[in-house]
Each structure stands twice: as structure tokens, then as C-alpha cells.
C-alpha atoms as a printed R data frame, in Angstrom:
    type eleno elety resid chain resno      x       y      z
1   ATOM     1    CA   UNK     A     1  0.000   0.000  0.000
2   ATOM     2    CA   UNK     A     2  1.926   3.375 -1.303
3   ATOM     3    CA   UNK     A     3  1.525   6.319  0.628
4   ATOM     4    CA   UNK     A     4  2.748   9.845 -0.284
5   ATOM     5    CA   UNK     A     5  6.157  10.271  0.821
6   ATOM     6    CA   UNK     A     6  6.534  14.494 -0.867
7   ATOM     7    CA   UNK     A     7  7.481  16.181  2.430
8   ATOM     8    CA   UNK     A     8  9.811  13.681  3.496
9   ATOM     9    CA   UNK     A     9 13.163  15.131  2.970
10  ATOM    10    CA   UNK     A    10 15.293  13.649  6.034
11  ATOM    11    CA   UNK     A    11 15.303  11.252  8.395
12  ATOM    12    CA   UNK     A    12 13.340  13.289 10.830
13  ATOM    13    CA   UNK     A    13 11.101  13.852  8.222
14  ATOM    14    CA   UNK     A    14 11.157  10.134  8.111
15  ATOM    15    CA   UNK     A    15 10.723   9.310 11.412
16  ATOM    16    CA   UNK     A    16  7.251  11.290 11.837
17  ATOM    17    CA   UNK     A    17  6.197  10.204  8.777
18  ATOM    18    CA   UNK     A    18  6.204   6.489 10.253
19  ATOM    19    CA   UNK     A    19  4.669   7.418 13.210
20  ATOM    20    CA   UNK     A    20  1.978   8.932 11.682
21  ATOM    21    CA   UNK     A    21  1.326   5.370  9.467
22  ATOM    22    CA   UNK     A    22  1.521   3.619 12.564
23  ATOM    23    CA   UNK     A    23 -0.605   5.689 14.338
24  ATOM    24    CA   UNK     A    24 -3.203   6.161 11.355
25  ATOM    25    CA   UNK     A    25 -3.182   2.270 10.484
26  ATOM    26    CA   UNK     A    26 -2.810   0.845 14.542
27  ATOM    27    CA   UNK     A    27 -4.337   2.776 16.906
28  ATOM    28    CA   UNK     A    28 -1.187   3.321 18.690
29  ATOM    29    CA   UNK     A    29 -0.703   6.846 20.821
30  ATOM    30    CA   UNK     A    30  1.639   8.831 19.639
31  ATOM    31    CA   UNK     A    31  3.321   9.049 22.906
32  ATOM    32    CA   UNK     A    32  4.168   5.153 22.887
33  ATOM    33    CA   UNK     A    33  5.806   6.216 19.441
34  ATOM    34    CA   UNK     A    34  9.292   7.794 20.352
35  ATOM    35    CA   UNK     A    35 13.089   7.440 19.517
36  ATOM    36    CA   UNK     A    36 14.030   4.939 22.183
37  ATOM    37    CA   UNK     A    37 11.242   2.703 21.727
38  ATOM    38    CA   UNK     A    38 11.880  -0.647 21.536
39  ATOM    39    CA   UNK     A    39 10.746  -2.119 18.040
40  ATOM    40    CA   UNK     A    40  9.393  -5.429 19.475
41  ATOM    41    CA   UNK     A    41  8.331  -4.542 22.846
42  ATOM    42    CA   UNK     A    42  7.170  -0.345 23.483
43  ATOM    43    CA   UNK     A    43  5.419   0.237 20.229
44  ATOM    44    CA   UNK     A    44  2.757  -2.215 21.433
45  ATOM    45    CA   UNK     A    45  3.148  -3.845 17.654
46  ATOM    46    CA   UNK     A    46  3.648  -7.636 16.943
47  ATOM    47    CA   UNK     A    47  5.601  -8.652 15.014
48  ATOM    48    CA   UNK     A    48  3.427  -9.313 11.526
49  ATOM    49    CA   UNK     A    49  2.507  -5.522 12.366
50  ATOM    50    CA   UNK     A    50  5.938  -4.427 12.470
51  ATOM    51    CA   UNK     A    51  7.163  -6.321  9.231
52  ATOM    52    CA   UNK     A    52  3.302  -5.151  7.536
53  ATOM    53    CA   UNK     A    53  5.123  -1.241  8.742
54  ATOM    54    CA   UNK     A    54  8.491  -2.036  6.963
55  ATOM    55    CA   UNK     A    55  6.755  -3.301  3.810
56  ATOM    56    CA   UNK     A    56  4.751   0.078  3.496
57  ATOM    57    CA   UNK     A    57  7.536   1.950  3.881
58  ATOM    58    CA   UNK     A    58  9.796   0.271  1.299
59  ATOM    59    CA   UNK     A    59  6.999   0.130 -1.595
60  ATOM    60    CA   UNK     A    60  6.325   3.861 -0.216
61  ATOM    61    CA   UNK     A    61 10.263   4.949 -0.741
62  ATOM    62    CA   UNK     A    62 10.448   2.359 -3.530
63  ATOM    63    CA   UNK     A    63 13.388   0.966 -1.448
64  ATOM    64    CA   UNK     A    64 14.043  -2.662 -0.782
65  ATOM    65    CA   UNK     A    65 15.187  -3.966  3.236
66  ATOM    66    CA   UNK     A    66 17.638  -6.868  2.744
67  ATOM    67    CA   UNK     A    67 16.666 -10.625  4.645
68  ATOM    68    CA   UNK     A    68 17.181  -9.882  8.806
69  ATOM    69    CA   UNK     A    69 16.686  -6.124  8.541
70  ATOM    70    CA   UNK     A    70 14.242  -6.414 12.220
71  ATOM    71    CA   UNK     A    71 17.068  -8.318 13.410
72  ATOM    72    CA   UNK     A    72 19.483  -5.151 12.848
73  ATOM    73    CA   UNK     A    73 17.436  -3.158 14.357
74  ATOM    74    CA   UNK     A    74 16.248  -2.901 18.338
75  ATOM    75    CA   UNK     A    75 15.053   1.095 18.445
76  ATOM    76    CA   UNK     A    76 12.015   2.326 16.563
77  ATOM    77    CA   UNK     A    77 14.424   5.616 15.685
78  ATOM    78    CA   UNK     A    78 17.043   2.978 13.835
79  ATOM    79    CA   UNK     A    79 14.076   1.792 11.843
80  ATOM    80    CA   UNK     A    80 13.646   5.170 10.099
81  ATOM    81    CA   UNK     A    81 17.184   6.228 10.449
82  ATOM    82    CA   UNK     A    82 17.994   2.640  8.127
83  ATOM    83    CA   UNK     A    83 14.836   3.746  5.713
84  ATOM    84    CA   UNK     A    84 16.242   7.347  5.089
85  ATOM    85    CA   UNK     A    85 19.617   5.901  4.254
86  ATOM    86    CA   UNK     A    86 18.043   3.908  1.963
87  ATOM    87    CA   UNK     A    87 16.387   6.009  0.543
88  ATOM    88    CA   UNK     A    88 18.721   8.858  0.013
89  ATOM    89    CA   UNK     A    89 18.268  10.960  2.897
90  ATOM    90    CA   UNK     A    90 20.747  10.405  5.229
91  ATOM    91    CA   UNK     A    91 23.646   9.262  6.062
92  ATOM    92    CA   UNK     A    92 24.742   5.337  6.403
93  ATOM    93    CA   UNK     A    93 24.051   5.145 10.228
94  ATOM    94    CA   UNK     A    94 27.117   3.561 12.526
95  ATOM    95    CA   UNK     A    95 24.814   1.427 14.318
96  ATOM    96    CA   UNK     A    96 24.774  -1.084 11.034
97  ATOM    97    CA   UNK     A    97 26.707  -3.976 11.075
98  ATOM    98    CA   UNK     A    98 29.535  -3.735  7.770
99  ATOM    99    CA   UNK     A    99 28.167  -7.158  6.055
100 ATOM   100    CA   UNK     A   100 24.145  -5.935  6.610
101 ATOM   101    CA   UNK     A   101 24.998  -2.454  5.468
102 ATOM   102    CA   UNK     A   102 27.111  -3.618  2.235
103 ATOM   103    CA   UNK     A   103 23.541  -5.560  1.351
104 ATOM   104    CA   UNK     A   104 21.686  -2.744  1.776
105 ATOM   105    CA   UNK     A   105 23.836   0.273 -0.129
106 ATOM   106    CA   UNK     A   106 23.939  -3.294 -2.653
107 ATOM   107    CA   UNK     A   107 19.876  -3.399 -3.124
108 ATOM   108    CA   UNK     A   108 19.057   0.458 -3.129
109 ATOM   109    CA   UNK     A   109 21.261   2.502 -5.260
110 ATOM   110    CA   UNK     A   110 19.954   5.754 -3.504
111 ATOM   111    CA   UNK     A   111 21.833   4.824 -0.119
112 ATOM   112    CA   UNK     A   112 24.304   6.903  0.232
113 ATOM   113    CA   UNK     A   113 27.735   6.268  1.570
């Protein structure tokens, strides 16, 4: 399911952007929905949830998450950081292991370095 993605410019832009789909979509307060959540226990998600929120957001940013992507990631703010790399808006972020990261910049040609 594609959602408009125009005002997202960074990975702030990003990260609100998310919230607002998971908030929309799942009912869930935006105050449950900050930086330092944990992805599979504070954003009161399961897990099909969480991977239904990472396949919107790639078909959105017409990016592409390589195999173990949730298994990267433990805070909700990685999540968008990883998705705004991806997609061209940010940095590679240090938190990424070298071998996941290669993968990545490897499937989405807008990651940049």
C-alpha cells in the first residue's frame, strides 16, 4: 500500500512520517511512538505488524530492506534512520553492522555512503 512520501526530505522527516502510518493504520498513541522505543516490545506492535510497517515503507520509498533487517534493528528511531539511508536521505548510520549495510547500499542505489 503506497503512501505519499513528498514532504519527506530527512530522516526526521522520516521518522514522523512512520509514526503517523503507525498511528493512522494501529491505533497506537503517539506518545508510545518515540526514539528509544523498543521495536518489538514499546510500540505495542507484533511482530506481523511491524514487518506489515516495513513493507509500506519500502513500496512507499520504492526501497528494498535486505533478509534480517528487524534483526538489525532494536530502536524504533534505527528503523527510520535505516529507511532514510536507503532512501537517500541520510547518512549510512554507525549502528549497522559492515556485512548488513554492504547488502543494503547493494539493493538500493539511492543509499548513500
Amino acid at each position: 500500500m503506497q503512501r505519499d512520501t513528498s514532504d519527506v526530505k530527512n530522516w526526521m522527516n522520516m521518522f514522523r512520517w512512520v509514526v503517523k502510518l503507525i498511528r493512522d493504520e494501529y491505533g497506537i498513541p503517539e506518545e508510545r511512538l518515540t526514539r528509544h522505543a523498543s521495536i518489538d516490545t514499546d510500540l505495542g506492535l507484533t511482530m506481523e505488524q511491524i514487518e506489515e510497517v516495513v513493507g509500506i515503507v519500502a513500496e512507499s520509498f520504492h526501497i528494498a530492506f535486505p533478509p534480517g533487517t528487524l534483526d538489525e534493528l532494536v530502536k524504533f528511531e534505527e528503523l527510520c534512520m535505516l529507511a532514510a539511508w536507503l532512501a537517500g536521505y541520510y547518512k549510512r548510520p554507525e549502528f549497522l553492522g559492515a556485512g548488513f549495510a554492504a547488502t543494503a547500499a547493494s539493493m538500493n542505489p539511492s543509499a548513500q555512503g
